[in-house]
Phi, psi and omega in degrees: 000315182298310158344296199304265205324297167319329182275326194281326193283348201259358195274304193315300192306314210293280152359306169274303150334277173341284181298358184238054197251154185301055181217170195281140175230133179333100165335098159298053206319150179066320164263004191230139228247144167282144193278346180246321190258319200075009165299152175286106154347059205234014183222124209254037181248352183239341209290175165193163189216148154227149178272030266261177209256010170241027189062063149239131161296148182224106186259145176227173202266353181192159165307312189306328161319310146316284168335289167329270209301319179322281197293343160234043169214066195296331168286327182268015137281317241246314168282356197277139183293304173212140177251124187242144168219173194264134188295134177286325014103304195224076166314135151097003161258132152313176131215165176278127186287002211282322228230011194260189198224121175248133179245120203266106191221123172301328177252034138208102189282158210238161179321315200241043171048002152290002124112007208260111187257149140252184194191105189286352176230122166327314153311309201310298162342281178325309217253004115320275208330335174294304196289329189230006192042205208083177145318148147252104204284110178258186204280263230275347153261016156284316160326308200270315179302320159336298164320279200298359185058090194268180148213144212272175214272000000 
């Protein structure tokens, strides 16, 4: 019986470590309300999460989204373990927005009318951009366009 018990408490833990663990989790396109706009979370070339630092995810329907929430809950950007958005190029993969290449373009338009593509490689980015023009962004002057309601070029 003491074997049994052992095996249930290291199970237990095992369980508990888990659910409570700090990392980015797969965006539920269709069922999760953006934290910021309250839209269905639904085109999965755009969505983004933050994470907060006891792991709970927080999803939104676009980067500008993010941004918003970011520029008016500057601690829960400042603490967060990760801010992710999605490479436009490779729907349904995350990326870190700290480290994405963004691109601001008038023929591609993003859910929440800010013009915002990511891109997790800095070519990838460049070689839109050749094809549809705009700017290349990085996460704090998305941030910052954000602020400022920019309207892109």
């Amino acid at each position: 019986m003491k074997p049994l018990k052992s095996l249930v408490s290291f199970m237990l833990i095992v369980a508990l470590l888990t659910a409570c663990s700090v990392e980015p989790k797969p965006i539920p396109y269709g069922e999760a309300n953006c934290a910021h706009c309250n839209m269905t979370v639904a085109d999965n070339r755009f969505g983004a999460e933050l994470v907060n630092d006891k792991g709970k995810a927080i999803y939104f329907d676009s980067a500008e989204c993010l941004a918003a929430f970011v520029n008016e809950q500057p601690e829960q950007g400042n603490n967060a373990a990760y801010l992710m958005v999605t490479d436009y190029t490779n729907p349904n993969q995350i990326i870190n927005a700290r480290e994405a290449h963004f691109l601001r373009s008038r023929e591609l338009p993003s859910p929440m009318g800010m013009f915002l593509t990511a891109y997790a490689d800095q070519g990838a980015a460049q070689k839109m951009q050749q094809e549809h023009g705009g700017r290349v962004l990085n996460w704090e002057e998305v941030v910052l366009a954000v602020q400022k309601n920019e309207k892109p070029e």
